[in-house]
Biopython code that builds the backbone (N, CA, C, O; Angstrom):
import numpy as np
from Bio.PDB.StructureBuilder import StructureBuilder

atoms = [
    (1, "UNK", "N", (-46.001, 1.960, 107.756)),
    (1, "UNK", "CA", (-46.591, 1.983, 106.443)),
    (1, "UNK", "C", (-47.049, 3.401, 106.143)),
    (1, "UNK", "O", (-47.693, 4.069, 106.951)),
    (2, "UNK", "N", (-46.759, 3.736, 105.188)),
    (2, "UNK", "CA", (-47.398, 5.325, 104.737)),
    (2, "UNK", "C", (-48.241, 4.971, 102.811)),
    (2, "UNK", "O", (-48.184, 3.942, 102.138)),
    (3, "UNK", "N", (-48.734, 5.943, 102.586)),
    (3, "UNK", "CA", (-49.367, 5.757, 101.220)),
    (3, "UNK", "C", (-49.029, 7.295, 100.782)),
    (3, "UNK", "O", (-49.039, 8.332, 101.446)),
    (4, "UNK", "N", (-48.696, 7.020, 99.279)),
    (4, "UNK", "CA", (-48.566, 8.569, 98.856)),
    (4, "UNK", "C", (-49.803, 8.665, 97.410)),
    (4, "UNK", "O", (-49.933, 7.585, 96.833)),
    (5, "UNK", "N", (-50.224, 9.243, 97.131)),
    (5, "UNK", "CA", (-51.983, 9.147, 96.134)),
    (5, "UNK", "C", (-51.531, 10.335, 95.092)),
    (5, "UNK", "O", (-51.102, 11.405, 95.524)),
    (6, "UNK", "N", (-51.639, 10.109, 93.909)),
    (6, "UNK", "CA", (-51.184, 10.731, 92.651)),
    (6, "UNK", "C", (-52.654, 10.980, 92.485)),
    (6, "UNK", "O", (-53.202, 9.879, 92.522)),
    (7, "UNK", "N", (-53.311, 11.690, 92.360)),
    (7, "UNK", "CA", (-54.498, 12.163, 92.179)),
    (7, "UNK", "C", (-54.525, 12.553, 90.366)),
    (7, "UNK", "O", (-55.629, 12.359, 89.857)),
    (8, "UNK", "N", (-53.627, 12.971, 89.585)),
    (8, "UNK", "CA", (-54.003, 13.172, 88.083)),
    (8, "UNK", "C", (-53.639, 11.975, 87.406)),
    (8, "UNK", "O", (-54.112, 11.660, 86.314)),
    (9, "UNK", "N", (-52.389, 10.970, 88.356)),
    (9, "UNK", "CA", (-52.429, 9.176, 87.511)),
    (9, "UNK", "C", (-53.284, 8.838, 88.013)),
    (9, "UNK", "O", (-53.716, 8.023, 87.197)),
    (10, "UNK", "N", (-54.334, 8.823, 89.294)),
    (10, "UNK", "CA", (-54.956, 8.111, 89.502)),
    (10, "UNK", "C", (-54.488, 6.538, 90.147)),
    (10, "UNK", "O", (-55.008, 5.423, 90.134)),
    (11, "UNK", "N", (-53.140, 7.156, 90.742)),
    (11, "UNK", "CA", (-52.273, 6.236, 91.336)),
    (11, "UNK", "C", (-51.993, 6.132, 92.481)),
    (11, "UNK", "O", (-51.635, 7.212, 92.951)),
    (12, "UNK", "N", (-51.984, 5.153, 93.315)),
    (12, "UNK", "CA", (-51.348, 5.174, 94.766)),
    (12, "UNK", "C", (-50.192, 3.962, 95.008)),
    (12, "UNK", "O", (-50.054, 2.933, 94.346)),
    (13, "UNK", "N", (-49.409, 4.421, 96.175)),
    (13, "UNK", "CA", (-48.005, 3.683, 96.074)),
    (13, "UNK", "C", (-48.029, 3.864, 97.903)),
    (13, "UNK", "O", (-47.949, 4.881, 98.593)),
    (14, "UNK", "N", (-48.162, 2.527, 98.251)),
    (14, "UNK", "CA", (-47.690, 2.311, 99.765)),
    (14, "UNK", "C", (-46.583, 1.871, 99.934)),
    (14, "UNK", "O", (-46.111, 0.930, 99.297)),
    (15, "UNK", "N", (-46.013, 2.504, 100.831)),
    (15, "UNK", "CA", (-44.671, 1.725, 101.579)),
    (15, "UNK", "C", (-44.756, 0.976, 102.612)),
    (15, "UNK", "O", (-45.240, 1.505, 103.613)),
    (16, "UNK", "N", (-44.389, -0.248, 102.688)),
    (16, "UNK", "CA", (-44.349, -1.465, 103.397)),
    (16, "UNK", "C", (-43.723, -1.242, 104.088)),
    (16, "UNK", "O", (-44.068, -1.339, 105.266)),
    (17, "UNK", "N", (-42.289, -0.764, 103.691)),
    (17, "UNK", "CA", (-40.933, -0.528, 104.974)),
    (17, "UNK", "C", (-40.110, 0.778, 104.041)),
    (17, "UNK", "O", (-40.517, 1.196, 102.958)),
    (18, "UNK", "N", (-39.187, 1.147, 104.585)),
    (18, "UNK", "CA", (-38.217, 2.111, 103.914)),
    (18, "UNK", "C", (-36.879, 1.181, 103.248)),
    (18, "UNK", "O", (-36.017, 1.705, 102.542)),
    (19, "UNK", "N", (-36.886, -0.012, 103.547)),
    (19, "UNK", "CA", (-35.703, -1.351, 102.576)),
    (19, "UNK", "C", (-36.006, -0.702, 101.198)),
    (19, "UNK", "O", (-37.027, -0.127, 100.820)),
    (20, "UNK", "N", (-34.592, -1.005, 100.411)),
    (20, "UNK", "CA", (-34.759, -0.753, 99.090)),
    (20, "UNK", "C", (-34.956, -1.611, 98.806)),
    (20, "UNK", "O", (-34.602, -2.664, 99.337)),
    (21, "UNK", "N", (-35.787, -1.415, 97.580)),
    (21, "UNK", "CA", (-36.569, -1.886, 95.988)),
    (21, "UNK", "C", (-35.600, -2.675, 95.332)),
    (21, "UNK", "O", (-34.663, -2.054, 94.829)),
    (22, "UNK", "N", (-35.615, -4.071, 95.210)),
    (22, "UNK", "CA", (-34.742, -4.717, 94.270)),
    (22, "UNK", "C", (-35.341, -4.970, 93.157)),
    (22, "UNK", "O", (-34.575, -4.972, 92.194)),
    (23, "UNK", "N", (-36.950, -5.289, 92.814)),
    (23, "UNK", "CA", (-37.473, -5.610, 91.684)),
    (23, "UNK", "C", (-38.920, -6.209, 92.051)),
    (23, "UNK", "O", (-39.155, -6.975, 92.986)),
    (24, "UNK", "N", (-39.671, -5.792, 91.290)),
    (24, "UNK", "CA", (-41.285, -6.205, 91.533)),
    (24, "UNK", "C", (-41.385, -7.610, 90.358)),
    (24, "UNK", "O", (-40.704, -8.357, 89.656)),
    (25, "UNK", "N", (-43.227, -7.178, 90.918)),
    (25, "UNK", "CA", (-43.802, -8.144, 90.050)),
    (25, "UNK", "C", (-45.010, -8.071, 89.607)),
    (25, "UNK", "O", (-45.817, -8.280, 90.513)),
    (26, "UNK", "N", (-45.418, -7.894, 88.745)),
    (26, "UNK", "CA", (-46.834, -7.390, 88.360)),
    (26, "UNK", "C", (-47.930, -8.495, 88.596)),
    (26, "UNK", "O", (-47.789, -9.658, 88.220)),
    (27, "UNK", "N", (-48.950, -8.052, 89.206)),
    (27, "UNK", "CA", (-50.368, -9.109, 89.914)),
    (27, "UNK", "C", (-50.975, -8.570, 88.868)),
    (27, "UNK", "O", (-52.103, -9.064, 88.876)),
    (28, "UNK", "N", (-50.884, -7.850, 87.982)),
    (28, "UNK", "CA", (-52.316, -7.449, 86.705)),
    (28, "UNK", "C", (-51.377, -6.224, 86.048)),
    (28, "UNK", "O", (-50.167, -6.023, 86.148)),
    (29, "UNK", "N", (-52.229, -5.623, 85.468)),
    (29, "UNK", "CA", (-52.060, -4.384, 84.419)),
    (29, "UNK", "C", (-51.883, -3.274, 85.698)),
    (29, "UNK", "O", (-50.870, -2.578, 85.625)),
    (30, "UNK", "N", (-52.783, -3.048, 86.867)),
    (30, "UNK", "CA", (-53.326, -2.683, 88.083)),
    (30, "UNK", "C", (-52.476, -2.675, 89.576)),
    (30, "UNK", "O", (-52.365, -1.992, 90.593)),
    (31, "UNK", "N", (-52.082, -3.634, 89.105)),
    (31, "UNK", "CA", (-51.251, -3.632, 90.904)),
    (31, "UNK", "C", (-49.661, -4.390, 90.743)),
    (31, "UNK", "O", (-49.561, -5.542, 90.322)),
    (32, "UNK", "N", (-48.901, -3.864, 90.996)),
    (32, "UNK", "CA", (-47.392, -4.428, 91.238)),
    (32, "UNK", "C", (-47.062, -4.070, 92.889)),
    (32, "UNK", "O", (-47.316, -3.116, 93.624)),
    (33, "UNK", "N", (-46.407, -5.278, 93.032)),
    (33, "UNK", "CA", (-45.506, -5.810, 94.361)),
    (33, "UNK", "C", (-43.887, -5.614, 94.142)),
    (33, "UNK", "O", (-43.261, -6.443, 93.483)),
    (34, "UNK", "N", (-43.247, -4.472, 94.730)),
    (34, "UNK", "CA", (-42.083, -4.311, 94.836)),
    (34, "UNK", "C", (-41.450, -5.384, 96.188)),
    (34, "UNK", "O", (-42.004, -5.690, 97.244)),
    (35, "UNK", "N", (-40.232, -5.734, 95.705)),
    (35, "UNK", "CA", (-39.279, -6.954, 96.997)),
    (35, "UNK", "C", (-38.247, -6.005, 97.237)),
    (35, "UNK", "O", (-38.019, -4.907, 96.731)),
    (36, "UNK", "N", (-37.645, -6.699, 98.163)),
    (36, "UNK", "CA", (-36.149, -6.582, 98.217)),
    (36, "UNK", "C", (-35.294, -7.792, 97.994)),
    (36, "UNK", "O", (-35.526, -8.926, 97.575)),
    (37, "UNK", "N", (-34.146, -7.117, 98.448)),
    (37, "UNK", "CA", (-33.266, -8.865, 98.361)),
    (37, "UNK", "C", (-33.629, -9.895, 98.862)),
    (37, "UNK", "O", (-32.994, -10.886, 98.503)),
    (38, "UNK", "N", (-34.313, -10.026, 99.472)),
    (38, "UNK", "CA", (-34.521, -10.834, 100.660)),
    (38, "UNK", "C", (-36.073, -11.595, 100.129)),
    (38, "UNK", "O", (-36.756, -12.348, 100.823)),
    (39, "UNK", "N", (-36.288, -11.278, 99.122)),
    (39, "UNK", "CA", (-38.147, -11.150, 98.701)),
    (39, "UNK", "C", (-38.906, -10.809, 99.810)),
    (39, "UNK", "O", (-39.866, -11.569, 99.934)),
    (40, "UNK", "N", (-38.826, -9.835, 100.777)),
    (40, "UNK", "CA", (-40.086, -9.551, 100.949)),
    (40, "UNK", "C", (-40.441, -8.429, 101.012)),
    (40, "UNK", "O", (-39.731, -7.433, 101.155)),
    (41, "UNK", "N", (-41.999, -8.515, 100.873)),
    (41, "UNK", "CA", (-42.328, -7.058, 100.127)),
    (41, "UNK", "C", (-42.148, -5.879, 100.518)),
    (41, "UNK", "O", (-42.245, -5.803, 101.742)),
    (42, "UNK", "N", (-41.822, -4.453, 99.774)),
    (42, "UNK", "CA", (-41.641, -3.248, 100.659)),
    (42, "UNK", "C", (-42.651, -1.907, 100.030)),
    (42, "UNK", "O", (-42.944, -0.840, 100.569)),
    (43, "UNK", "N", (-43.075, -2.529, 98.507)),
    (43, "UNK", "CA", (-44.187, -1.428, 98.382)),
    (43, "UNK", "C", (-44.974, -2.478, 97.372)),
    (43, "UNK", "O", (-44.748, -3.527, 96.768)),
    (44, "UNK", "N", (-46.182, -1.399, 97.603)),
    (44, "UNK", "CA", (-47.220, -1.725, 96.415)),
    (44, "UNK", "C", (-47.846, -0.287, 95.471)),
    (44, "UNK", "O", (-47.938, 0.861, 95.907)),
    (45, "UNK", "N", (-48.205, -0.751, 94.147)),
    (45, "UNK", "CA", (-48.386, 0.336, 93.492)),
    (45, "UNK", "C", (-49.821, 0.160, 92.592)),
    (45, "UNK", "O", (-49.936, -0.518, 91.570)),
    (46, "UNK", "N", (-50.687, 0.816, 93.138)),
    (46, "UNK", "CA", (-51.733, 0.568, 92.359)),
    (46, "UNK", "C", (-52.015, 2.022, 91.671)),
    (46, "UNK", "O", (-51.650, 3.168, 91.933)),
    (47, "UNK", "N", (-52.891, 1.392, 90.601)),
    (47, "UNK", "CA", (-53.000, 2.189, 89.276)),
    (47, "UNK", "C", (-54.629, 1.808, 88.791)),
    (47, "UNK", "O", (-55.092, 0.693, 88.551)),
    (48, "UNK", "N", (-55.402, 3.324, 88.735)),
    (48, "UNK", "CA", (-56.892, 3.042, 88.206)),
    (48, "UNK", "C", (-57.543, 2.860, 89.542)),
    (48, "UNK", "O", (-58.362, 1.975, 89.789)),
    (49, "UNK", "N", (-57.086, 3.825, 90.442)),
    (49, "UNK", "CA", (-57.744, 3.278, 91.846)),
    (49, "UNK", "C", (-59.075, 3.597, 92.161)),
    (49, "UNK", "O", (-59.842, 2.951, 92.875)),
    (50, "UNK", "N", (-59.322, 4.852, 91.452)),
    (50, "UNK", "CA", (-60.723, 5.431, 91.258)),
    (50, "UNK", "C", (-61.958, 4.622, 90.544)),
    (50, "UNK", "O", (-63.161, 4.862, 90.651)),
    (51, "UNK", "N", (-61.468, 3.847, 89.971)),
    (51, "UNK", "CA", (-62.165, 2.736, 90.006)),
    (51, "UNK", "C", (-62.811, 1.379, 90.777)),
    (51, "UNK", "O", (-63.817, 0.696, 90.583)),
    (52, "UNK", "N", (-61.280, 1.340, 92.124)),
    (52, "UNK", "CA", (-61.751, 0.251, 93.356)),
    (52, "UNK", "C", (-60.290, -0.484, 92.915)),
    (52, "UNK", "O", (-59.705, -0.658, 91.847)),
    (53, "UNK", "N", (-60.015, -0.834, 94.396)),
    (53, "UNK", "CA", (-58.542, -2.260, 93.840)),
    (53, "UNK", "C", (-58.891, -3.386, 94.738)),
    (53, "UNK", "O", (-59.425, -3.357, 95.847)),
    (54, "UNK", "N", (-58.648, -3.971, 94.319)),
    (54, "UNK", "CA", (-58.417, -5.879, 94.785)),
    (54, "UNK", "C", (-57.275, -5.899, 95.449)),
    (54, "UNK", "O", (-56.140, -5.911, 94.971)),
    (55, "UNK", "N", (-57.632, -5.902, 96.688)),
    (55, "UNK", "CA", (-56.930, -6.221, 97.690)),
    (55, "UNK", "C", (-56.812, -7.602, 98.304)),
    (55, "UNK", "O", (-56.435, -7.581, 99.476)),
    (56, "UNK", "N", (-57.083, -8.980, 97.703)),
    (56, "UNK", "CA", (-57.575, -10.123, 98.485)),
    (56, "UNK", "C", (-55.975, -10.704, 98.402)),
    (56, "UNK", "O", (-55.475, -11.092, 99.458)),
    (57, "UNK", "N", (-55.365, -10.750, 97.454)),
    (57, "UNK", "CA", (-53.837, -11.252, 96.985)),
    (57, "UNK", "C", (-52.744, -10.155, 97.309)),
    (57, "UNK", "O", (-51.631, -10.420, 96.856)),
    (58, "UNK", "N", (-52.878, -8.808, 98.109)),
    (58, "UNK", "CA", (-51.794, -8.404, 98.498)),
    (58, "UNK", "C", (-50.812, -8.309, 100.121)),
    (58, "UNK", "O", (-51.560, -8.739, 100.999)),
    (59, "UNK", "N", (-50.135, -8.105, 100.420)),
    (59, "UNK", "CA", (-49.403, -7.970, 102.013)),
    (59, "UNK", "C", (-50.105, -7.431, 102.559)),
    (59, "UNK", "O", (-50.665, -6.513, 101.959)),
    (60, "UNK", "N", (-50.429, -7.661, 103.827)),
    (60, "UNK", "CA", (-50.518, -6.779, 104.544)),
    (60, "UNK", "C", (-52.203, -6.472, 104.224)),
    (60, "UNK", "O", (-52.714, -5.394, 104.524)),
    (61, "UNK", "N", (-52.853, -7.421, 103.671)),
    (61, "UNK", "CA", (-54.281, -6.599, 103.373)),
    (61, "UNK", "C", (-55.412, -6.126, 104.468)),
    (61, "UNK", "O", (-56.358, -5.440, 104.080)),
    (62, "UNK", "N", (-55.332, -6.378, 105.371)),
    (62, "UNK", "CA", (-56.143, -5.400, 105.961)),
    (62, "UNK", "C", (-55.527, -4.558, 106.714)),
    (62, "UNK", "O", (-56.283, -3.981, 107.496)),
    (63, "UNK", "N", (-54.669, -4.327, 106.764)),
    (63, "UNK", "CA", (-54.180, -2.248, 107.090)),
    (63, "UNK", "C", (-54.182, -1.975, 105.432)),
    (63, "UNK", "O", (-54.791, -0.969, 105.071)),
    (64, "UNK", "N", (-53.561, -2.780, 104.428)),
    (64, "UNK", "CA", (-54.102, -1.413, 103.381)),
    (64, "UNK", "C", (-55.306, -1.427, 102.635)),
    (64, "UNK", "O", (-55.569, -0.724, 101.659)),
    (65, "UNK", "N", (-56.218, -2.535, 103.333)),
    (65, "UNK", "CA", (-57.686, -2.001, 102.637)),
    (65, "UNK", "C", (-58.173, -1.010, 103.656)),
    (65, "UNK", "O", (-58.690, -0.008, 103.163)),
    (66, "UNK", "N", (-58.131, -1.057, 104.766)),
    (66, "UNK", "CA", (-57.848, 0.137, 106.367)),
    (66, "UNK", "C", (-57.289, 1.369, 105.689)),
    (66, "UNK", "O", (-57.886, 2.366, 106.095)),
    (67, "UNK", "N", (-56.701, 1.545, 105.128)),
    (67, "UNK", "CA", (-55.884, 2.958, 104.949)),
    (67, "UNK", "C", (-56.174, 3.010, 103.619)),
    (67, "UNK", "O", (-55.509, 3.953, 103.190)),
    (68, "UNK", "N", (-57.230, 2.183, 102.100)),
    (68, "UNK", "CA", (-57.259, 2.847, 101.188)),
    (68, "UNK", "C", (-58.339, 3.248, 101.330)),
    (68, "UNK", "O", (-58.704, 4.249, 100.715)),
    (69, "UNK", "N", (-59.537, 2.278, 102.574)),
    (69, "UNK", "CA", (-60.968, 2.834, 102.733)),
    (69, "UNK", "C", (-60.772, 3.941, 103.436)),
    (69, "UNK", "O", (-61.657, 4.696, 103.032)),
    (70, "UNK", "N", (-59.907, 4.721, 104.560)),
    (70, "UNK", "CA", (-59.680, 5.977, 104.673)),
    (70, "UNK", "C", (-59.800, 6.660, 103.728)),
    (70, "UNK", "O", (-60.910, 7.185, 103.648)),
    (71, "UNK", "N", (-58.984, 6.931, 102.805)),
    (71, "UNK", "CA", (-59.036, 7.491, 101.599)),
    (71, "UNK", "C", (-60.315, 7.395, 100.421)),
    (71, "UNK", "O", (-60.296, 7.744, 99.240)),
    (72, "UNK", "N", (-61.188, 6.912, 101.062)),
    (72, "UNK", "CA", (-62.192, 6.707, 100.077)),
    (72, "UNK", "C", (-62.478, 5.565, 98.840)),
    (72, "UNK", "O", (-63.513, 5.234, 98.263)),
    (73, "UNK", "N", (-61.554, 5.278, 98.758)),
    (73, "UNK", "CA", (-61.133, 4.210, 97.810)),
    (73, "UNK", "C", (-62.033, 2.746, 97.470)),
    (73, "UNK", "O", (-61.777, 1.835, 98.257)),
    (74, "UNK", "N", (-62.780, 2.511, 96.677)),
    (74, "UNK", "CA", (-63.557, 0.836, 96.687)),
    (74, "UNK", "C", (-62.364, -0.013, 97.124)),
    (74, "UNK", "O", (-61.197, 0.340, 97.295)),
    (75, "UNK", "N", (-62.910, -1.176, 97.260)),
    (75, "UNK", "CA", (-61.931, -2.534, 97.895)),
    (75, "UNK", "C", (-62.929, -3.650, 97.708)),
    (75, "UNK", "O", (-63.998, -3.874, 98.275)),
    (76, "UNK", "N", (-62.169, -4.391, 96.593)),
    (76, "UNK", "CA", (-62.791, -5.724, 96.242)),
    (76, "UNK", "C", (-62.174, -6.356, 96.949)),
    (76, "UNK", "O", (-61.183, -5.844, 97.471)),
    (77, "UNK", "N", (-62.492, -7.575, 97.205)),
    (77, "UNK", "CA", (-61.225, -8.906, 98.175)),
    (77, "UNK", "C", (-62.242, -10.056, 97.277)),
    (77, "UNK", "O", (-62.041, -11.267, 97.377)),
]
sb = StructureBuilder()
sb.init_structure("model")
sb.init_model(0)
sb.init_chain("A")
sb.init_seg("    ")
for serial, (resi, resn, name, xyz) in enumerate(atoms, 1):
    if name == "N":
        sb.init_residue(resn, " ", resi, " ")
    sb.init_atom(name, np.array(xyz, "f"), 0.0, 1.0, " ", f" {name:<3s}", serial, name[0])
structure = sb.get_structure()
């Protein structure tokens, strides 16, 4: 898993795996779940993070509430 942090969108985008992206799905205005063929997940993309993200409904949530609280980041669940 890696995270890459857009600091002027105010955006962050983890990678789940290096599988390509067949098509997401939006959990809010805030957070989308990218799949693959296979549906399962390979990134997530949150948006407005400087605000805190809700992590209770995504993959994998505690390595990436682990690696957004590294980063400083709030974390609702």
């Amino acid at each position: 898993m890696r995270i890459e942090y857009d600091r002027e969108a105010d955006a962050i985008y983890i990678y789940l795996s290096n599988a390509k992206v067949a098509y997401g799905r939006d959990l809010d205005n805030e957070r989308r779940i990218d799949y693959d063929d296979n549906d399962e997940p390979r990134g997530l993309e949150l948006l407005c993070v400087s605000d805190g993200v809700i992590i209770d409904d995504l993959p994998n949530t505690e390595e990436v509430g682990r690696m957004l609280g590294e980063r400083g980041i709030r974390i609702y669940a």
